[in-house]
Structures are given as C-alpha cells and as structure tokens.
C-alpha positions as CSV (number, residue, x, y, z in Angstrom):
1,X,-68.3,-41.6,-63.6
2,X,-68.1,-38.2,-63.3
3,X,-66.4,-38.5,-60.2
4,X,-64.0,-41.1,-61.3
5,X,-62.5,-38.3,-63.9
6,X,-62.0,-35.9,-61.0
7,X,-60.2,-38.4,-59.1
8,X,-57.6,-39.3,-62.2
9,X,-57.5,-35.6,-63.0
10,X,-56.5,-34.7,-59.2
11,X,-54.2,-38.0,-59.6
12,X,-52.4,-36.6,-61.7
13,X,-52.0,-33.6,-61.1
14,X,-50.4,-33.8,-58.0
15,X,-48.3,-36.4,-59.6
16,X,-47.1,-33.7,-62.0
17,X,-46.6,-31.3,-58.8
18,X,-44.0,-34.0,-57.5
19,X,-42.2,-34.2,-60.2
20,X,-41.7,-30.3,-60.3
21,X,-41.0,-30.0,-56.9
22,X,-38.3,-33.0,-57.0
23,X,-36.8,-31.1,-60.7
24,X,-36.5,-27.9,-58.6
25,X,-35.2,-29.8,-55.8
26,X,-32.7,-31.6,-57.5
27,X,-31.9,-28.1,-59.9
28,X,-31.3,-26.2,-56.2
29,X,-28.8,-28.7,-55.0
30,X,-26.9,-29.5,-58.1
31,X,-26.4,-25.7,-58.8
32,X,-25.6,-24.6,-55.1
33,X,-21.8,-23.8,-54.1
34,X,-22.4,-25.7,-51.1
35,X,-22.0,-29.9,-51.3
36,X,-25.3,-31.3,-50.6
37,X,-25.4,-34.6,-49.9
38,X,-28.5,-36.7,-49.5
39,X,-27.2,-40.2,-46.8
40,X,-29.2,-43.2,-45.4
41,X,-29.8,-44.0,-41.9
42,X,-26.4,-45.9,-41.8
43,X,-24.1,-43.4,-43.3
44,X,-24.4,-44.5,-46.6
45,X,-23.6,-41.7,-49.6
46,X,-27.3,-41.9,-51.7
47,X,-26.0,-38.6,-53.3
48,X,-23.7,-35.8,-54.0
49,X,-24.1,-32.4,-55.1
50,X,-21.5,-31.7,-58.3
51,X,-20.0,-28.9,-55.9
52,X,-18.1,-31.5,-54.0
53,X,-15.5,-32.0,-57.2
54,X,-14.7,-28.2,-56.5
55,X,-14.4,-28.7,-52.8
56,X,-13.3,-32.4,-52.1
57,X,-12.1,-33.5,-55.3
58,X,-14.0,-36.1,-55.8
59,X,-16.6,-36.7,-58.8
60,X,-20.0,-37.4,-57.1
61,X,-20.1,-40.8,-58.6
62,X,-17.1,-41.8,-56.7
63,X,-18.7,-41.5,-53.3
64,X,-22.1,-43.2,-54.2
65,X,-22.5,-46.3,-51.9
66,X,-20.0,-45.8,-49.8
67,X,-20.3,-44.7,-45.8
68,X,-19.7,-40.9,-45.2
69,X,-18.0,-42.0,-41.7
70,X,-14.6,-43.8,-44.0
71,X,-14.1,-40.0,-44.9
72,X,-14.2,-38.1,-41.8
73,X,-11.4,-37.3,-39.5
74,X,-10.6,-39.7,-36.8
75,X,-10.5,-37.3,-33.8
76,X,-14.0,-35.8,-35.0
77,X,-16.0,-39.5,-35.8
78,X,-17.3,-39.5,-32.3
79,X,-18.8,-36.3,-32.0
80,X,-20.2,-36.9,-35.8
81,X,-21.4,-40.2,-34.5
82,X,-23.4,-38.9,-31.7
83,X,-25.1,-36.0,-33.7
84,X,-25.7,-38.1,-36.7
85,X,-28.0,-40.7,-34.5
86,X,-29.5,-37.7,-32.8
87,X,-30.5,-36.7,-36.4
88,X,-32.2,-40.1,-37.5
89,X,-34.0,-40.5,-33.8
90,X,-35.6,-37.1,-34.0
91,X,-37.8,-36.8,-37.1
92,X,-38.0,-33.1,-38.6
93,X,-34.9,-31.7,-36.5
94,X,-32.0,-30.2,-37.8
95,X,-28.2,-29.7,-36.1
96,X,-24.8,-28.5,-36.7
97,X,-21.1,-30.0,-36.9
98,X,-17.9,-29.0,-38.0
99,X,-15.5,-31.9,-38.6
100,X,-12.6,-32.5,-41.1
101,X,-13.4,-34.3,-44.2
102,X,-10.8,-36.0,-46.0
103,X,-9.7,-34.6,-49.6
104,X,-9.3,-36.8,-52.5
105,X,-5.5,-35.7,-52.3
106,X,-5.7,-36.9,-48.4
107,X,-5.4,-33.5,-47.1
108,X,-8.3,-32.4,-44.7
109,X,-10.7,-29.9,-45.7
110,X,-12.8,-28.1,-43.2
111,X,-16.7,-28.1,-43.1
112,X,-19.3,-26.7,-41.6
113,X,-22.1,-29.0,-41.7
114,X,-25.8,-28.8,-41.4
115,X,-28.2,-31.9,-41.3
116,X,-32.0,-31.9,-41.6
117,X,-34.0,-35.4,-40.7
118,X,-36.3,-35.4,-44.1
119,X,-36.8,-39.4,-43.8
120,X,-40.6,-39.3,-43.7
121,X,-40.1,-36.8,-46.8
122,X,-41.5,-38.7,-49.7
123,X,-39.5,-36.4,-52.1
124,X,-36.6,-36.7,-50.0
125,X,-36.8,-40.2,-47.9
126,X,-33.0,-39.2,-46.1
127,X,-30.9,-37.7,-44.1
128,X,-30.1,-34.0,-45.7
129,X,-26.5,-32.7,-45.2
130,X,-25.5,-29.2,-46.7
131,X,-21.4,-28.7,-45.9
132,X,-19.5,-25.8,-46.8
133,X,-15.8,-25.0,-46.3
134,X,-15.1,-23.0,-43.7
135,X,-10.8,-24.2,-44.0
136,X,-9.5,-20.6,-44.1
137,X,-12.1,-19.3,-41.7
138,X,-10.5,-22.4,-39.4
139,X,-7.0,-21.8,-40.6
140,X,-7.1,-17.7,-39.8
141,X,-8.6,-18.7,-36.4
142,X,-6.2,-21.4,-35.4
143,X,-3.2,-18.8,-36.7
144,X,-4.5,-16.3,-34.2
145,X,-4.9,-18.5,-31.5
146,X,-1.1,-19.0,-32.1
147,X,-0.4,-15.5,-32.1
148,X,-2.3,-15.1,-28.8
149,X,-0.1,-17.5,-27.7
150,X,3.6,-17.4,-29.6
151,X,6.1,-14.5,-29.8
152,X,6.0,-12.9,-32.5
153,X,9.7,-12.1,-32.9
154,X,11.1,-15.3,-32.0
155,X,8.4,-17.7,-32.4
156,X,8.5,-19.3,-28.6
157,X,5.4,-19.9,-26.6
158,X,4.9,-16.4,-24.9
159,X,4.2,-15.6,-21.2
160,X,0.1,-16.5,-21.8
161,X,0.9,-20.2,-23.0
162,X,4.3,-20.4,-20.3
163,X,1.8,-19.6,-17.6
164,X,-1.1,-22.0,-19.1
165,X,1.6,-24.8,-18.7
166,X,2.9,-23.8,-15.3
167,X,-0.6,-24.2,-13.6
168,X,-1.0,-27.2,-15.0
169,X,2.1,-28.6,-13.9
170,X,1.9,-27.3,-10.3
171,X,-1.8,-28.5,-10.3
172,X,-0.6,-31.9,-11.5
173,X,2.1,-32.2,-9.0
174,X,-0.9,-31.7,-6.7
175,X,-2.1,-35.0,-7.4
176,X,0.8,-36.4,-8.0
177,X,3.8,-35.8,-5.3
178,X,6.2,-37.2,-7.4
179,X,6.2,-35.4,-10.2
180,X,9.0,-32.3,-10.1
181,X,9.6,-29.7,-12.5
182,X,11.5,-26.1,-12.3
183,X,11.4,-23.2,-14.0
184,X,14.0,-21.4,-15.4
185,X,14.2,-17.8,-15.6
186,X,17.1,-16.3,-17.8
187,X,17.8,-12.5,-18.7
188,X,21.0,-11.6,-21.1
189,X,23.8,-9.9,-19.6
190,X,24.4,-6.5,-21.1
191,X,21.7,-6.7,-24.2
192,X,20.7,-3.2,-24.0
193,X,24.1,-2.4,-24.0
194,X,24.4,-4.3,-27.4
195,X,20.9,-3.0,-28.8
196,X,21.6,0.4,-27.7
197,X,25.0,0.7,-29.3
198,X,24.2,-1.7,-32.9
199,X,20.4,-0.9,-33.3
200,X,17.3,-2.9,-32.8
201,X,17.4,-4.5,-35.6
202,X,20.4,-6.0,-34.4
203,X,19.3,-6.7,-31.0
204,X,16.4,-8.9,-32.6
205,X,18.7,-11.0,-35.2
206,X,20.5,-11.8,-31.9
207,X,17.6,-12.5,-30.2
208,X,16.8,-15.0,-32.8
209,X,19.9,-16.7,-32.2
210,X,19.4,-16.7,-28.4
211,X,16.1,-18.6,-29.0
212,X,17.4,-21.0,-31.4
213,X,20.3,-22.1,-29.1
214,X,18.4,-22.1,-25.9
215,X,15.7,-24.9,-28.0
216,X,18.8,-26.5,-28.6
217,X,19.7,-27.4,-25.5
218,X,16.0,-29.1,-24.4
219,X,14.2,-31.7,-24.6
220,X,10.5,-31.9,-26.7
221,X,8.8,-31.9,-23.4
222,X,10.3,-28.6,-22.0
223,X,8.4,-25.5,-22.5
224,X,10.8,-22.4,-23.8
225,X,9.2,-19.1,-23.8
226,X,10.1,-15.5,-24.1
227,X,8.4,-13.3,-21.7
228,X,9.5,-9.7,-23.4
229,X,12.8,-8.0,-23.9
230,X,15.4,-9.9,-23.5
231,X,14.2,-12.5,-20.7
232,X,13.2,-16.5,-21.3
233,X,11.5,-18.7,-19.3
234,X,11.8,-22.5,-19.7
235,X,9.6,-25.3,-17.6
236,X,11.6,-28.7,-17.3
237,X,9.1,-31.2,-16.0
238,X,9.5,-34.8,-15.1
239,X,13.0,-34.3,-13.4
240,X,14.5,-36.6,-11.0
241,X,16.1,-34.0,-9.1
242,X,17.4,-30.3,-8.7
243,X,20.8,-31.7,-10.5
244,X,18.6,-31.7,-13.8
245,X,17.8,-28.4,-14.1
246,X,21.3,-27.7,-13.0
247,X,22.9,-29.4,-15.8
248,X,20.2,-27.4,-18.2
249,X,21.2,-24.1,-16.6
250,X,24.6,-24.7,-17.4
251,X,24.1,-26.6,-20.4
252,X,22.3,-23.1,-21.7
253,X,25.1,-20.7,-20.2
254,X,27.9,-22.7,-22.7
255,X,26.2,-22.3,-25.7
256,X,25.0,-18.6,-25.1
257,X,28.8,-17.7,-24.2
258,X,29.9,-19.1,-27.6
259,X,30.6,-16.3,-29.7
260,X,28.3,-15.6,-33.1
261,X,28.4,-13.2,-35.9
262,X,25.6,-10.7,-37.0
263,X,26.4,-8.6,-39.9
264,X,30.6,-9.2,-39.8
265,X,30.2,-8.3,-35.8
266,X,31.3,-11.0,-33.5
267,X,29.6,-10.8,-30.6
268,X,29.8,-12.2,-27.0
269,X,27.0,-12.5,-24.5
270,X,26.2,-14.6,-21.3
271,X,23.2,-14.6,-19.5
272,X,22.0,-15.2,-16.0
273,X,20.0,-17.9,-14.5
274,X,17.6,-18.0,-11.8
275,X,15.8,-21.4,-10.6
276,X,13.1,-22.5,-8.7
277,X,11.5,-26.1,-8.6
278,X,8.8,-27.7,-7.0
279,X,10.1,-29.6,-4.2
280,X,8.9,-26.8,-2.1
281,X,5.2,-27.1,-2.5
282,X,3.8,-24.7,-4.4
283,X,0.2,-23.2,-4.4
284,X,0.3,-20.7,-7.3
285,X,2.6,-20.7,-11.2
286,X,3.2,-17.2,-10.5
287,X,4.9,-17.9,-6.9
288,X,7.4,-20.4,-8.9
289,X,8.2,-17.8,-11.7
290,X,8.6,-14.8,-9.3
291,X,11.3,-17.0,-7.4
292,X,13.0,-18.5,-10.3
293,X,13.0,-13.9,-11.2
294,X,14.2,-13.4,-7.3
295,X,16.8,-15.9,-8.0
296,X,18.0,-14.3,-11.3
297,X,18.2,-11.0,-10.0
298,X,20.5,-13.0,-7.4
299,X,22.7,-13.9,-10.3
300,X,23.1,-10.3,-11.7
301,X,24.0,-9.6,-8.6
302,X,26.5,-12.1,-7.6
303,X,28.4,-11.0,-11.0
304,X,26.4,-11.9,-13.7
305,X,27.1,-15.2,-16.3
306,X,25.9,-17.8,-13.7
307,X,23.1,-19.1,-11.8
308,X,21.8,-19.3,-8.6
309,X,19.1,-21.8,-7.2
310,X,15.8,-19.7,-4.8
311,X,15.8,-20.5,-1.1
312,X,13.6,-18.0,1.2
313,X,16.0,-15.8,2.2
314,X,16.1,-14.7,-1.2
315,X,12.2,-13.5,-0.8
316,X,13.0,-12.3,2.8
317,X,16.0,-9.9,0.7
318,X,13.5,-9.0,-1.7
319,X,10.5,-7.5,0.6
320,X,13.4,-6.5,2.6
321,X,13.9,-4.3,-0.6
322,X,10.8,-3.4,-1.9
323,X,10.7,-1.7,1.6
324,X,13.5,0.4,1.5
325,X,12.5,1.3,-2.3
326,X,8.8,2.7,-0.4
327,X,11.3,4.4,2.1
328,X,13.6,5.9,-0.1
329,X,10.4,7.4,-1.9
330,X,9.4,8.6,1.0
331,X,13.0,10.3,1.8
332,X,13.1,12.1,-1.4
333,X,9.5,13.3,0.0
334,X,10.6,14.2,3.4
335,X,14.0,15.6,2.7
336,X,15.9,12.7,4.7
337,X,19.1,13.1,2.9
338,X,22.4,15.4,4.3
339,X,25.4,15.6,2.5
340,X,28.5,15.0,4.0
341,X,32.0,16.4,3.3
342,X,35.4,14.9,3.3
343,X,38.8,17.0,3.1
344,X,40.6,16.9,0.1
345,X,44.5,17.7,1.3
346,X,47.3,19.0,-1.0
347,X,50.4,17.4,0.0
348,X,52.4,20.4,-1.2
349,X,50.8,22.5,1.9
350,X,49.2,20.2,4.3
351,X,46.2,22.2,4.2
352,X,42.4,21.7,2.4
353,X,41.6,22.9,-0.6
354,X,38.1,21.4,-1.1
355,X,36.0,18.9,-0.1
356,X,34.0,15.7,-1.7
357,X,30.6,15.5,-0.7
358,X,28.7,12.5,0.1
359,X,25.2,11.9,0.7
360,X,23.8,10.5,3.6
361,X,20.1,8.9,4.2
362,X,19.1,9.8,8.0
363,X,16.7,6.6,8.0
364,X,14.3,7.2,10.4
365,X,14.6,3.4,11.9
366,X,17.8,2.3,10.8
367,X,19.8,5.2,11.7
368,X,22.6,6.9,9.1
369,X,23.0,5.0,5.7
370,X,25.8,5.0,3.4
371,X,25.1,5.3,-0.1
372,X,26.4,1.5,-0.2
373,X,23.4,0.5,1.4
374,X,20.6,2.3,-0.9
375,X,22.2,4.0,-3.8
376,X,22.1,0.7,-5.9
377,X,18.4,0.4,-5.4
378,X,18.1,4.4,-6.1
379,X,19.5,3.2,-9.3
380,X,17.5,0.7,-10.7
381,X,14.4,2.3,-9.9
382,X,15.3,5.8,-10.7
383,X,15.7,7.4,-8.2
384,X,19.0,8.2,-7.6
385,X,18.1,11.0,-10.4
386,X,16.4,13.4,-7.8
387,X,18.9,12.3,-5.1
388,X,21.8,13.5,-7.0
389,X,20.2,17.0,-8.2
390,X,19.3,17.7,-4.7
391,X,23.3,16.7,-3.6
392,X,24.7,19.0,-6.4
393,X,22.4,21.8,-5.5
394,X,23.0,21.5,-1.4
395,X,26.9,21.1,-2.1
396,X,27.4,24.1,-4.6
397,X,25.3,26.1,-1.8
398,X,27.3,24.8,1.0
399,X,30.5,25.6,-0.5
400,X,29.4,29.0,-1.6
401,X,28.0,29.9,1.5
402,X,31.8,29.0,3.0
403,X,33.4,30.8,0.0
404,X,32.4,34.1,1.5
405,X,32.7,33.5,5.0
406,X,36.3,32.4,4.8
407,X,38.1,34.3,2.0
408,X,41.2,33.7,0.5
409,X,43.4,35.7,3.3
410,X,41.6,34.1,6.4
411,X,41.4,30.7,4.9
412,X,45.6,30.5,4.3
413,X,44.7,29.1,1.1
414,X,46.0,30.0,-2.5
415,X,42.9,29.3,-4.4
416,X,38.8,28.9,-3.6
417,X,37.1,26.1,-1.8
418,X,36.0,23.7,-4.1
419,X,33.8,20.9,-3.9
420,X,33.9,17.5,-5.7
421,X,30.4,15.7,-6.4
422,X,30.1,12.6,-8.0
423,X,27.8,11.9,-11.0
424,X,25.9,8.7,-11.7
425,X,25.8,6.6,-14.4
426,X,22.1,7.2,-15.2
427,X,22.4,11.2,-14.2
428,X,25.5,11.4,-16.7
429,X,23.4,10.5,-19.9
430,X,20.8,12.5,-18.9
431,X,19.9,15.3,-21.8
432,X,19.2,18.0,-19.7
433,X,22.1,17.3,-17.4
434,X,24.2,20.7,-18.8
435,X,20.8,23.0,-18.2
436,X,20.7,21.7,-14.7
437,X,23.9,22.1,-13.4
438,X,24.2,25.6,-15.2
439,X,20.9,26.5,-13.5
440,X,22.0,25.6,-9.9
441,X,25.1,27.7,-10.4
442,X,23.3,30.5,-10.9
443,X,20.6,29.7,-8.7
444,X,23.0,29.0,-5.9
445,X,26.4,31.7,-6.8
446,X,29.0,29.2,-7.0
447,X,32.0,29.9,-9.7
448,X,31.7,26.7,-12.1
449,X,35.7,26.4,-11.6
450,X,35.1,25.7,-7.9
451,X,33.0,22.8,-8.7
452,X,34.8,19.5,-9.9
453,X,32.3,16.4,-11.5
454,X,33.6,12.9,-10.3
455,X,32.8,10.3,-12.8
456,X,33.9,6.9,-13.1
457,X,36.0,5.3,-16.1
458,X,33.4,2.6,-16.1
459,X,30.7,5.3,-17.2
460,X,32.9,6.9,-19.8
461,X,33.8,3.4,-21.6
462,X,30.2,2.5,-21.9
463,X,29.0,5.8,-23.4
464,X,31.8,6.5,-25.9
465,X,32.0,9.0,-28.2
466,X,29.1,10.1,-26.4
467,X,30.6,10.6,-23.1
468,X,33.3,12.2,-24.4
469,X,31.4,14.9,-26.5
470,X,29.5,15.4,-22.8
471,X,32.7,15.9,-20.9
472,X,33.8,18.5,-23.6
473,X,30.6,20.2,-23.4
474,X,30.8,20.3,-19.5
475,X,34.4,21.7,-19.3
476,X,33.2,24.5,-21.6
477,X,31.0,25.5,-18.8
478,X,34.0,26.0,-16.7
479,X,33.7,23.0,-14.6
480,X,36.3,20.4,-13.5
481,X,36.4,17.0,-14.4
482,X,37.5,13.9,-12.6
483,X,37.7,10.0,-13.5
484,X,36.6,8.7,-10.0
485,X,37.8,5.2,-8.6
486,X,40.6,5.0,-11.4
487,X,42.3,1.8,-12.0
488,X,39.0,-0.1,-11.3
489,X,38.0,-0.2,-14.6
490,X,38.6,-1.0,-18.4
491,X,39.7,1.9,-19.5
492,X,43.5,2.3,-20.3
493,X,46.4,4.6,-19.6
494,X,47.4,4.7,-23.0
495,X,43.3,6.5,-23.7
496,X,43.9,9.0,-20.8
497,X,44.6,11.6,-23.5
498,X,41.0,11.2,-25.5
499,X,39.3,12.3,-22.4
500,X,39.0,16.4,-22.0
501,X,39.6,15.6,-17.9
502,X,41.4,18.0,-15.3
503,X,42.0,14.9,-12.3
504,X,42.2,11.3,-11.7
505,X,41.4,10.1,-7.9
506,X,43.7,6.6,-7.5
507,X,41.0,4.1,-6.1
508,X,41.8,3.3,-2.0
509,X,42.2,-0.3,-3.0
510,X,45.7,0.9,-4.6
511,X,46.5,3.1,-1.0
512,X,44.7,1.7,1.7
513,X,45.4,-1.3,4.1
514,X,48.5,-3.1,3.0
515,X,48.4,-1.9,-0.7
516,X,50.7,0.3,0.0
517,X,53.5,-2.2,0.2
518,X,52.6,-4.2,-2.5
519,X,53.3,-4.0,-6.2
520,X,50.0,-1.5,-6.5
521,X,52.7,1.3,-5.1
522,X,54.3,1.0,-8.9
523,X,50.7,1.4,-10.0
524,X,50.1,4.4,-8.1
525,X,53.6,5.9,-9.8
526,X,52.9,4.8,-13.2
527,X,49.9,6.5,-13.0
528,X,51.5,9.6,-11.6
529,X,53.7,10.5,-13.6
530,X,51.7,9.5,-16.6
531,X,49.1,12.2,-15.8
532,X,51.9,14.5,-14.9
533,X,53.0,14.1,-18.7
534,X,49.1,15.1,-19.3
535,X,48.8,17.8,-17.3
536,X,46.2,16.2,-15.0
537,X,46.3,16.3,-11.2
538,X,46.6,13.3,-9.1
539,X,43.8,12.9,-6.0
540,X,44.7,9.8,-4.3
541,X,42.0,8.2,-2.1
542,X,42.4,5.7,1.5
543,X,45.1,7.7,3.1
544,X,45.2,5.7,6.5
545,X,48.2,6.2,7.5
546,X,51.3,8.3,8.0
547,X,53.4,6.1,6.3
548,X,50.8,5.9,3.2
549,X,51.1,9.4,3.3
550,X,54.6,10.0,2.9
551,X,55.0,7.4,0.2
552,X,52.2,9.4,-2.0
553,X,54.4,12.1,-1.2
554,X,57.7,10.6,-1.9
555,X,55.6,10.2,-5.3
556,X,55.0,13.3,-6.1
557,X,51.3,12.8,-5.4
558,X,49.7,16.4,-5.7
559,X,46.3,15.6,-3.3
560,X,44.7,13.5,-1.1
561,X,41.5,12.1,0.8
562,X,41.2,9.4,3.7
563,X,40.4,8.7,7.0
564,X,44.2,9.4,8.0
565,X,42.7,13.7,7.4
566,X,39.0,13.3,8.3
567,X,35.8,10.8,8.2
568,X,33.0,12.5,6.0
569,X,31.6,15.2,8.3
570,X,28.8,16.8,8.8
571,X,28.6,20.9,7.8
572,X,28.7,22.2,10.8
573,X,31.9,20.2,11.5
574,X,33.2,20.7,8.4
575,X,33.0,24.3,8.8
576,X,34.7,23.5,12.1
577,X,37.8,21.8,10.6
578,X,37.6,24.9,8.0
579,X,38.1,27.4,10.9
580,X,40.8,25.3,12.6
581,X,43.2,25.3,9.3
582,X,44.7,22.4,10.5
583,X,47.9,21.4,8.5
584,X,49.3,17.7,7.6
C-alpha cells in the first residue's frame, strides 16, 4: 500500500515536471525575436511563434494547417526539400538553410533557418525550426557583390564581370563551333582634352552620357562595360557574321558624334573602335580583348573617329613596337642619339645664319633613324622627355663651341650662329621646362638670343592661355620663338598677333615638290607679308629647287631651309660647310 502511494506521488510529480517544462517551453518560443515554428513530417505548420507577425506579417493563426513548402521561394524548394527529409530521417540531428520566405505583402523575406529532429520528443513530438531574418545581411552582401562587379561611376558591368563573360563565351564557342561573338573595344577621342580643360566633374557627367548612348545602341544580350578612364568594352554574342559587329561599331560612332550639352556647353566627341571576333579560334578572353585594344590603337592611328577590324599583322606591329620601346630605353641608356644640323639660309645674303638641329637614333641593327620612325613611340611612353633635354643640351653646346671658333669677322656673318630646336608637345607643358633650359645655358655658355624654340601651332591651340603665358615667360629669358610647320594647323592668321613669337617656318608641303606652282604660292605671300605687318620673320622650309628659291625670294621671303642648301649633317660636316662659307 505503502508502495502504491510512492508510485502516485512519483506519478505525479513528474506529471507536474512536464507541464513546467512544456510552460517554459512554450514561454521561450513565444517571447523569442526569432519565429519558431513547430512542423509535421509533411510540412504541415503545427505552430508559430507570435514573432512571425513582426517578421512575415502574418498572425500565427493564419499559417496553422497549412504546408510551410506553399510559402517558400520557388528557386530554393529543392534545396529545402532535400534538407527537410534529411531532418525527419535522422532522429536528434540538426541543419541549416537559408531560403526566401514569402511576406504576407508577397515580397520575399530572407531567413536563416535552423531545424532540430525533436519527433521522439514527447514534449515536442516535431520538427523544430527557429528562422531569423537575415534580408539586410543578404541585401548588403548582394549590393557588394555588385559593386565588385559594376562601375561605380557609370553603373556598367566592370572589367571583373566583362572578363567573367568573355571566358565563358570563348569556352562555350569551344563546344560549340558555331557560336561567334566579338568584342568591342572603344576609347573617346580627345576626353582628356575635354576633362583637362572643363574639370572632372565634367568629364564624368559626360561619361554618363557616353554609357547611356552606347546601351542604347545594344541588344539585352550584349555585355557593355567600362574598363577605366574613358575606354568601353562591349561582347556581342550570337552573331551571324563580322558584318554584325560592324553595323554596331558604326551604329555606336553616330550616336557618340551627335552633339550634347553639359552645363550650357555643347560638346562634340567621337570615339575609336577596335574589333576582334571569334572566327579565329581563340584559347584565352584576354587574347580577344588585347586584339580588339591592338585594333583600336589602329584606329587612333589611322585618324581617329573610326574603326578598324584585328588581323595579325596588327600583333606582328605591336611586338614590332614594344621592341623598339625596350630599344629606345636602352638608347637613352647608351647614348645612341646624335643631333643633326640643317642650314638655315637668309636669302638677303646667300649665306647661314644658323642651323636646326635634328636628332638622330644610330640603331645598332637598323642603322640611322629618323625621328619619324621612333619619336611617336618616345611620345606616348615618355620618353621623348629625356631625348629632347639631351638634344637642347648637345645643340646649345655645339653651337657654342662654333660661336668661338668662328667669330663674327671670319664667319662673314652679321650676327651669331644660332640654333633652332624643336620642342615637344609633352616637353612644352612641362613645369620645370624654364629652369631647365636656363640651367643648360649656363651650364653650356650659349647667349639665350642665339637659341630659337620651334613649336608647333597645334601645341599652342591646345594649351591656351596657358601656352601663351609660357611663350611670354620664355621670351623674357631672351630666347626666340618659332611656330613650326605653320599652316598645318588650326590656328589662324587673324591670332598671329596673341602669340608673343619672333618667326614662323612655312610648312614644306606649301614649298616643296609642285606646291610651288599651285595656289599654296598665294599662301606662302599671304602669310609673308602678314608677319611682315607683325614684325615676325619668315623661315620657309622644302627649298628643292632653284626655281622654289627664287619665287620665295621674288616674295620677299627673309630665310630658308631645304635639301636645295644641305641634307641634315652631321657636326663635323656641318662645321665643314661652316668653314667653306658657301653662298646661294
């Protein structure tokens, strides 16, 4: 008997146990911030947590009965599927899922789900889900994976997602030899000039623009992206034929050319196309966008404000180049340059009264170079920075050195030798350009009116106000100042006046060959007796002939340069010609 009341006492008891441990069960889950949800083996909602109205929307009665699988988000059922019947065949474990859960307002709400198997649970007898809502934690990551992967200016796919696509395609086309795609490579013409002169700012608004019109003009297939600066890359895939891209290429270069206004500026810009495509069978994405590049490049160099399709002799110029860019490093190292002078006549006297110097490059395979041949290449890489000091320096040493050897008396001449070096666009906007020259005419003797600056009209235009406050700072040293190659470029007659110059040199185009007897002989005399109004001397370059000569003459032309006097010469027979005095 006694026995009996121990068993009833034990009974209940434990009974009483249960029922706190089920109140503090249900107390934890109807207070937590989580939703926990309690679901049958089938998917069917048993219970809800009162968090989920915060979360989801919905009141917890309005889920009862119904399957958990009617809410989740298509695309994720599988894989919720598959670790939901893992759950119910494993008794005791516990795994993790993130899936979308549809809102009452049928938006999709992130959570991060964990489910514990608590069937043989008495207190429990389910499957045990606790979510929470990870949304922003999803949203911020998916908003940097586009930032890893979009420009942040513009908004295009950048070079990470361009090349992504790329190897895709060329590994597709792998497996599939009729599938053909090309890659466009475009660069605006002049945008530095614009950004430089109108501010960043306005370089990006037009940027903007740029992308918006080049989305414009493809399909929702094509890839546009923007690589850095002001260079695009687009990916056309599934064309028939090279004619597609074509029509893209030019499709793009109408609608860039169309002028737009930024801040009350109109502005007009092209840009230059370079394309490559697949028909050739390539291995490697970065292959096809370093040919569609080589093939832009071509563009720019062909004039700019077209396209031009890669074939291999494109990459046969390039290495051809990036060869001579190693050799011309190793010239600037080795001292492989001379300079070479060319008389400069006056037609009053028939004698020299200075001389132009011009550099040469004594390759040590290819024999003499012109400046033609490497000077552009010096340019774009920098180079032609050191080149040029180390001309000025040699030529206002040279012509000093004659100077004393051949004085006024001995020389017949009324004035000094004086030398004419030419001065590059990228030397001219250099800031320490005025300490450098004034340092190697100290260094090397040579009275600044003895040495005369060449620049082009080209180079003035494009620096303004600038370039004029630099040519008035120069001439205050002392020095002459030339516009070289004149009538060549966009400057006007009517300007000549703004410029604080002592000499034009008439480009040979308007002398040489048959020129002569054209209309550009009017040319030449407009332009003489306009700087005679100026008080500016006349240099006129080509001088082939006699006849050429004794029109320029008959003109009232004051100097002269050409192959009729002298090639270029080396010093020593330059000095020669000094010492003969010969007279024309």
């Amino acid at each position: 008997m006694a026995s009996s009341g121990r068993d009833i006492t034990e009974y209940k008891e434990t009974e009483a146990a249960l029922r706190e441990s089920e109140a503090k069960f249900r107390s934890l889950i109807q207070n937590s911030s989580d939703i926990i949800g309690i679901f049958e083996p089938d998917g069917t909602i048993r219970y809800e947590s009162p968090s989920i109205e915060r979360i989801l929307g919905y009141k917890p009665e309005e889920l009862i009965g119904k399957n958990a699988f009617e809410f989740i988000h298509p695309e994720d059922i599988p894989k919720s599927s598959n670790i939901f019947n893992y759950l119910i065949q494993n008794l005791g474990s516990t795994v993790r899922v993130e899936s979308r859960f549809r809102r009452k307002d049928g938006s999709w709400c992130f959570l991060e789900s964990t489910g514990s198997n608590l069937l043989a649970e008495p207190s429990v007898k389910g499957i045990v889900i606790n979510s929470r809502d990870i949304t922003a934690r999803k949203v911020a990551e998916e908003q940097l994976v586009y930032d890893a992967l979009h420009d942040g200016l513009t908004g295009l796919p950048n070079r990470g997602f361009f090349m992504n696509r790329l190897r895709y395609a060329v590994e597709y086309s792998k497996r599939h030899s009729d599938h053909l795609f090309a890659v466009l490579f475009l660069d605006l013409d002049r945008f530095k000039f614009i950004n430089d002169s109108l501010g960043h700012t306005f370089g990006d608004q037009l940027l903007l623009i740029i992308a918006q019109r080049i989305k414009e003009c493809l399909r929702s297939i094509d890839v546009a992206a923007r690589l850095g600066g002001d260079e695009f890359t687009i990916l056309l895939e599934g064309i028939e034929d090279i004619s597609d891209a074509v029509r893209v290429a030019e499709r793009i270069q109408e609608q860039l050319a169309k002028p737009l206004t930024l801040q009350g500026q109109e502005i007009f810009t092209t840009v230059s196309i370079g394309i490559a495509w697949s028909a050739t069978n390539y291995n490697q994405a970065e292959d096809l966008l370093r040919n569609a590049d080589i093939a832009m490049y071509r563009a720019k160099e062909q004039g700019k404000a077209r396209y031009e399709i890669f074939d291999t002799d494109m990459h046969l110029q390039i290495i051809k180049r990036l060869q001579l860019e190693n050799d011309l490093r190793r010239a600037i190292e080795c001292q492989e340059f001379r300079v070479y002078y060319q008389p400069i006549v006056s037609l009053k006297t028939g004698r020299i009264t200075g001389f132009e110097a011009l550099v040469r490059w004594l390759h040590p395979q290819q024999g003499i170079l012109v400046p033609e041949e490497f000077m552009p290449i010096a340019q774009e890489t920098g180079l032609s920075i050191p080149i040029d000091e180390w001309v000025l320096r040699e030529a206002c040493r040279q012509t000093h050195q004659w100077q004393e050897r051949f004085p006024l008396d001995s020389a017949n001449m009324n004035c000094p030798l004086s030398i004419n070096v030419n001065l590059c666009s990228s030397r001219f906007s250099q800031q320490k350009l005025l300490q450098h020259i004034n340092q190697v005419l100290q260094e090397t003797g040579l009275d600044p009116q003895s040495l005369k600056l060449e620049i082009t009209e080209n180079i003035i235009m494009e620096n303004g106000e600038k370039a004029i406050i630099m040519l008035k700072q120069l001439r205050n040293l002392g020095i002459q100042l030339s516009i070289d190659d004149f009538g060549t470029g966009y400057s006007s007659l009517g300007r000549l006046h703004h410029f604080p110059i002592n000499g034009l040199k008439i480009d040979q185009s308007f002398v040489s060959g048959n020129s002569a007897d054209s209309g550009n002989l009017d040319i030449v005399e407009t332009i003489v007796t306009l700087a005679k109004k100026l008080g500016v001397d006349v240099t006129a370059e080509g001088v082939e002939t006699k006849q050429q000569l004794q029109k320029l003459k008959d003109l009232k032309c004051e100097y002269s340069q050409g192959y009729f006097f002298s090639k270029p010469l080396e010093s020593k027979a330059a000095e020669a010609l000094i010492m003969a005095n010969p007279q024309w």
